[in-house]
C-alpha positions in Angstrom: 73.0 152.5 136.4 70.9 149.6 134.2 70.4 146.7 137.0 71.3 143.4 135.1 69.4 140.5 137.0 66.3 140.8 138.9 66.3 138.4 141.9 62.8 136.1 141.7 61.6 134.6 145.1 60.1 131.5 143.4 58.0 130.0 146.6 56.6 133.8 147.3 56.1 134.4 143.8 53.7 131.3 142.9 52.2 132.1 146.2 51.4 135.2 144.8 50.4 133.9 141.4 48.5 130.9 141.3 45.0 131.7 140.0 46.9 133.2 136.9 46.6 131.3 133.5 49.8 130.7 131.7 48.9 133.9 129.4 48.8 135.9 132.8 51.9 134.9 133.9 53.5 135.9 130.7 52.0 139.1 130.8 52.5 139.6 134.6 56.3 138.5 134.7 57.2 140.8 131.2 55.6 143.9 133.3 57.5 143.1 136.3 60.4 143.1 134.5 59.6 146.3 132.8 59.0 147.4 136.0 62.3 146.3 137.4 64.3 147.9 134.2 62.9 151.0 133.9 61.2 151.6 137.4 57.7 152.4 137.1 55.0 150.8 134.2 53.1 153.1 132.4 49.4 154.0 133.6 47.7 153.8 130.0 46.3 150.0 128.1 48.0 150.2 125.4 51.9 150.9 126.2 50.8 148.2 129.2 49.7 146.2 126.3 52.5 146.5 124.1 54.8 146.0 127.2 53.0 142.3 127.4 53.6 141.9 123.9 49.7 141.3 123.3 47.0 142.8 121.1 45.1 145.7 122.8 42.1 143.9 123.0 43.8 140.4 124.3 45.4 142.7 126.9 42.1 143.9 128.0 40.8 140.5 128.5 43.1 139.7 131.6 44.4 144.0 132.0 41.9 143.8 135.5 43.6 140.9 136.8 46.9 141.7 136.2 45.9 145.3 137.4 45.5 143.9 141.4 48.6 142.2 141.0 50.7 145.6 141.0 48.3 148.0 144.0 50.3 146.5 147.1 
């Protein structure tokens, strides 16, 4: 079954998220919601990239990061 919404805890997740620029909240929430659709994000750069919607080498710019975000 395809879950439909994806509930977003706004106070926890800006807690979470403030050193991020704009272009790594982007990236961050389009993973996340991967993530949420499809239940796991693939381990390699460039489907991670691609999931961002970012060049390969933009994505690896910012991929450490966004990396931490996702080891808890």
């Amino acid at each position: 079954m395809k879950r439909i919404w994806m509930p977003l805890y706004v106070a926890d997740y800006l807690r979470d998220t403030g050193p991020l620029t704009t272009l790594e909240h982007g990236a961050y929430l389009l993973l996340i919601m991967h993530y949420w659709s499809v239940g796991s994000i693939p381990p390699d750069a460039e489907s991670r990239a691609a999931i961002a919607k970012m060049a390969p080498r933009d994505w690896h710019k910012i991929e450490p990061k966004i990396a931490r975000m996702f080891q808890d």
